[in-house]
N, C-alpha and C positions, 0 to 999 in steps of 0.2 A: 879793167873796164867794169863798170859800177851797171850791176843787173837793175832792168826796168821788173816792180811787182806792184802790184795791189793790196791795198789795205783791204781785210777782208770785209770790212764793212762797205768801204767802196764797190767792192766786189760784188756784195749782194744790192747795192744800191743800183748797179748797172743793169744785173740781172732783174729785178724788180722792174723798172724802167722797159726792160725787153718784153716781160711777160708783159706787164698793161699796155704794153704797144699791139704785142700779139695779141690779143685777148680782149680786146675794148669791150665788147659787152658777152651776154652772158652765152653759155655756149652746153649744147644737151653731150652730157657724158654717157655714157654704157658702162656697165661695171658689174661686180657680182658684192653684196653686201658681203664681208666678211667677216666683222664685230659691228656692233650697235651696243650704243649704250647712251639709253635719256638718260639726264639727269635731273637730278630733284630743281638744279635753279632754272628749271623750264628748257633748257639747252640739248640736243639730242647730238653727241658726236660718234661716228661712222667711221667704218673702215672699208672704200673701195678697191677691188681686186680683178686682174683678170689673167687666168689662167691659159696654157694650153699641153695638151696632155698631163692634165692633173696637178700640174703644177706652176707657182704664180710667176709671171712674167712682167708686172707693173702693178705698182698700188698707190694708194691718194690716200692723205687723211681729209676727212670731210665735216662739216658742221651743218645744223640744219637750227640757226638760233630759233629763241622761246614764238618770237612774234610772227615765225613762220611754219614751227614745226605740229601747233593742232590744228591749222589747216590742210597741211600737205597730208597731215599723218589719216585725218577722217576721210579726206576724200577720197586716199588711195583706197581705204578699207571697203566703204561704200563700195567703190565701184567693181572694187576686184574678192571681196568676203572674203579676203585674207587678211592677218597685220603685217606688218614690215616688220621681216625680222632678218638675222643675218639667215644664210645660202640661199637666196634669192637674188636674182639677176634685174638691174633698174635701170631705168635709161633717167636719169636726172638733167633738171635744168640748174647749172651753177654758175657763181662765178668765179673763175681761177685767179688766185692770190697768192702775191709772196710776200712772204714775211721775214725781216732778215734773219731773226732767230728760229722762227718755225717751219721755214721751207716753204716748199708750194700746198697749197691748201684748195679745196671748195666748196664755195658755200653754198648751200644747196636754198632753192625755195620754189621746190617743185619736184615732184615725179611723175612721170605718166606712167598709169593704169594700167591702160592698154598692151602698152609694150609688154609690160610682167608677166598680163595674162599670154601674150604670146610666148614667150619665153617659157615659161612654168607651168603655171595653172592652165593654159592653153594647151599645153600639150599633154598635161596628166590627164583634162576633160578627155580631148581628144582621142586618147588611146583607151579611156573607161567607153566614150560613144561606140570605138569601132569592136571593142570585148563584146560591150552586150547586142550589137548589131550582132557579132558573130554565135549571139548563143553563151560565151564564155560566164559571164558571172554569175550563171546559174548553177554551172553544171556541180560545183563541190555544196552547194544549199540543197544541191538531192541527196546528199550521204550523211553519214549519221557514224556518232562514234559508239559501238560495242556496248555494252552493258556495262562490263567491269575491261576496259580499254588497260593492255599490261604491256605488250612489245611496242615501244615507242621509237621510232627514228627523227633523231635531231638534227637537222642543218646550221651550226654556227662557227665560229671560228673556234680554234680547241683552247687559246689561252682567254674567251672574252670571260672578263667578269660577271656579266649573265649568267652564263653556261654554268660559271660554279656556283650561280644562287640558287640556279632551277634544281640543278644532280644534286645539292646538299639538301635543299627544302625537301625533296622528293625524296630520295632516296632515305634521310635519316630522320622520316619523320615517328613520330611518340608510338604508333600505332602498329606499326612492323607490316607496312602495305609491300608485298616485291611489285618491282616494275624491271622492265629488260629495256634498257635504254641504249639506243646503237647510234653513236657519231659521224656523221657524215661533215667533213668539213669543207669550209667554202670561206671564199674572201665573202667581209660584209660588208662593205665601205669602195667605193672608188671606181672609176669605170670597168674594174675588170670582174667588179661584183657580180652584175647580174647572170654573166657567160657562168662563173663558177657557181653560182647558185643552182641553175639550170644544169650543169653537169651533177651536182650532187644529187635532185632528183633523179636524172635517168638512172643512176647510180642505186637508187634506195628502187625502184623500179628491178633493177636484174637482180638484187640481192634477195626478195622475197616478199611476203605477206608483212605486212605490220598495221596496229589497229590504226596509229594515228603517225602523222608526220607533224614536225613540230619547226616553224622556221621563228629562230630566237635569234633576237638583237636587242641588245639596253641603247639606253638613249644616246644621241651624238646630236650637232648641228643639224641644218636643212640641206645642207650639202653632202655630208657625211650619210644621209638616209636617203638623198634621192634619188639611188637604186632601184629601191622600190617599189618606185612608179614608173618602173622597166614594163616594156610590153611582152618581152618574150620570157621574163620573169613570169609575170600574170599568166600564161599560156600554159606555162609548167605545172603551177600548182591548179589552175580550172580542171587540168587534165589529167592529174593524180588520183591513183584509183583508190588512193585513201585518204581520210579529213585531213586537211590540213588546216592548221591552229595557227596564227602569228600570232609573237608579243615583240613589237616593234618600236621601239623610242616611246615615247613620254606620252601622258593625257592626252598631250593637244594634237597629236601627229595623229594623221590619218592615211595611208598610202593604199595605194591600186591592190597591192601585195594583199592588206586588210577586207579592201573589198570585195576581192574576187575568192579568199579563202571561205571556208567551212564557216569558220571563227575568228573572232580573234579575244586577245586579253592585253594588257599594256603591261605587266611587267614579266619578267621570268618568275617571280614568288608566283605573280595571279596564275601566271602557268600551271605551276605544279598545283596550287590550291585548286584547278581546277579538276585534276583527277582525282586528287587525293579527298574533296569533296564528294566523288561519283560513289568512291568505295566506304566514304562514310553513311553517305547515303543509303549504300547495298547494307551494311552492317547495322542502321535503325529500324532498315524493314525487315531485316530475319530478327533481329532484338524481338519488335512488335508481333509479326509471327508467331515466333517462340511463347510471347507471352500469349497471345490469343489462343495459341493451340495448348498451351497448361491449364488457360484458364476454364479453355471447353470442354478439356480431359478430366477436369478436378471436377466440375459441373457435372459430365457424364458419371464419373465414378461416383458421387454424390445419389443422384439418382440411381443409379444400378444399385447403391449400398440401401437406397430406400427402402427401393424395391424388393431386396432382398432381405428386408428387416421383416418386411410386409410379407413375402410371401413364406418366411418361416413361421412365423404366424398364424397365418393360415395353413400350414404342415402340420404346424403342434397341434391345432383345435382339433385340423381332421384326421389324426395319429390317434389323440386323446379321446376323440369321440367313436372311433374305429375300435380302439382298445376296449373301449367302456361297452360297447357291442358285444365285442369278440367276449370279455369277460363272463357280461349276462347268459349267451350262449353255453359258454362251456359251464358255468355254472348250473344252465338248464339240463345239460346233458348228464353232469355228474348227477343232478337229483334224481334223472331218468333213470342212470347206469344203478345208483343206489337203489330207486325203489324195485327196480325188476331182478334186485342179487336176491337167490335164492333164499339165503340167510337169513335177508327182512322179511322174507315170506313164513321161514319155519318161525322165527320169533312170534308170529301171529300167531302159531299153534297150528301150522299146517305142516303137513311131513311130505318126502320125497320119498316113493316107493320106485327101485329099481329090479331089474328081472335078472334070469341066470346068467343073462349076460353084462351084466353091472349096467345097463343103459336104462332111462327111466321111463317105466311108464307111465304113457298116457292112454291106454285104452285097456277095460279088462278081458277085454279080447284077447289080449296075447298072453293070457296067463290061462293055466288049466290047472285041474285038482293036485294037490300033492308039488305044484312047483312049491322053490324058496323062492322066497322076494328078502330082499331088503328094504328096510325101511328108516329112514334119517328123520332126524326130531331134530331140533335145535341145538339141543345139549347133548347129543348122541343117538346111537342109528343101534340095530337089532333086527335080527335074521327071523325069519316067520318063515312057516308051511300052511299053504294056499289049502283050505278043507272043502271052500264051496264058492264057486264062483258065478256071482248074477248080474249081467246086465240090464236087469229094472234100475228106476229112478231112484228106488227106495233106498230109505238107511240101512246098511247091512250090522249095524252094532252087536257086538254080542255083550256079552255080561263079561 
């Protein structure tokens, strides 16, 4: 018995015919972008998806040709101050197509705004409105990192490529800065991120003191980081009683995580160039120090040397002129000591007359008839006997 089949063009001719029966006009899809990619010949083709628990359960290839796509594309921006990019969720207006070689297709010439913002940006607003109603995106903008910030605690996954740009730039930098870096790991990516993230803080919480906490992730998709604009994420780090720093995906990302931390920086380099900056810093104001206090000790010593040029100086004059005193003096004294030596006295022709008791008189009072005296002359002395002794003024010369 000869089997009934389809030619497979027939085949897709049937199905074609079905879809345009089902599908007469144009019909709003729901989807999450999951590649995008304009093209240079004005053409934007798309990849819709839609997931459940993390993983995709139907997709669509889509087009959004030239003559529809910088309409669609401005207005969505306009209205929602985002661009269309992939992990974003769109509710589009298409129309579905088959193609016998390219399958089902849609073509898009239309998204609404609105929807996105509810989906997305509506909900990351939303959970930044109900943080700062609660106080939360304040509270790490009161804290401040340390001076020289050294025991660091890192929340990332232990194999991400990040992780090894931040610990190598840091760790082996030219300068021989130590840092004490402690890994906390955590999923980063995927709904069960934001629970593991949040266990990792309370985590670095019972472990201890550390200057800063640091939550690192490199870049990914918008799906791959929309973690980040977890609320109970956000709650964790407002409430850490140390800064916390994010470097979070690329330039243009900007998540809750960002806004509610301490700081943030965009890559793991800018990370560590962040400390490693702090302590460059600390090492140009002791440089500058050092040189200000040399240059006011070399100044002071200067001075004190002047000074002390000056006042020896002044030492030597009043030394010199103290001497030149003292000199005159003792020179006066020696003319004194000389003119009053007995010596210079007999040399004038006067004599010392002394009595029985070899001491000399001064008065002829103490002499009586018949004493010796002696009597010293200059050039020699001789012994006498006293014949007559007178106290008148007179000369007692004899012959």
């Amino acid at each position: 018995m000869e089997k009934r089949y389809f030619e497979l063009l027939d085949l897709a001719g049937i199905i074609k015919e079905g879809v345009a029966g089902l599908f007469p006009e144009k019909v709003w899809v729901k989807g999450e972008i999951r590649e995008w990619s304009p093209r240079s010949n004005g053409h934007c083709y798309l990849t819709l998806s839609q997931s459940v628990s993390g993983k995709p359960v139907a997709e669509f290839r889509a087009m959004i040709w030239k003559w529809h796509y910088p309409t669609v594309r401005s207005f969505f921006e306009a209205a929602t101050g985002e661009s269309i990019r992939s992990g974003i969720t769109v509710l589009v207006r298409a129309q579905v197509n088959y193609s016998e070689l390219y399958g089902v297709s849609l073509f898009i010439d239309d998204i609404d705004p609105a929807f996105t913002l509810g989906e997305k940006a509506l909900e990351r607003r939303r959970t930044i409105e109900k943080l700062t109603a609660e106080g939360m995106m304040d509270l790490q903008k009161e804290l401040s990192l340390p001076r020289l910030p050294r025991r660091l605690a890192v929340i990332s996954a232990k194999a991400a490529a990040g992780l090894g740009d931040f610990r190598n730039h840091l760790e082996n930098n030219p300068d021989g800065y130590a840092f004490e870096v402690v890994l906390f790991e955590a999923l980063m990516q995927g709904e069960g991120a934001p629970a593991s993230i949040v266990s990792a803080f309370d985590r670095i919480g019972e472990d201890g003191l550390f200057d800063a906490v640091l939550l690192l992730r490199g870049g990914g998709s918008e799906s791959d980081l929309a973690c980040f604009d977890d609320y109970d994420m956000a709650v964790a780090i407002a409430t850490c009683t140390a800064p916390v720093i994010t470097a979070i995906g690329h330039d243009k990302d900007v998540h809750v995580a960002d806004l509610v931390a301490s700081g943030s920086v965009k890559t793991p380099t800018a990370l560590a160039d962040l400390f490693l900056n702090m302590y460059k810093a600390e090492d140009e104001e002791i440089t500058s120090l050092a040189t200000a206090v040399d240059f006011a000790v070399t100044r002071r010593l200067h001075s004190l040397e002047s000074s002390l040029v000056a006042l020896r100086s002044r030492i030597v004059f009043a030394a010199n002129s103290l001497y030149g005193k003292e000199l005159s003096a003792v020179a006066l004294r020696e003319a004194l000591v000389a003119a009053a030596d007995p010596r210079a006295i007999l040399s004038r022709g006067y004599v010392l007359v002394t009595g029985r008791d070899n001491r000399v008189l001064k008065s002829a009072s103490r002499v009586g008839v018949g004493d010796r005296i002696g009597v010293r002359f200059a050039d020699g002395s001789l012994t006498a006997r006293v014949e007559d002794v007178s106290q008148k003024d007179n000369d007692n010369t004899t012959a």
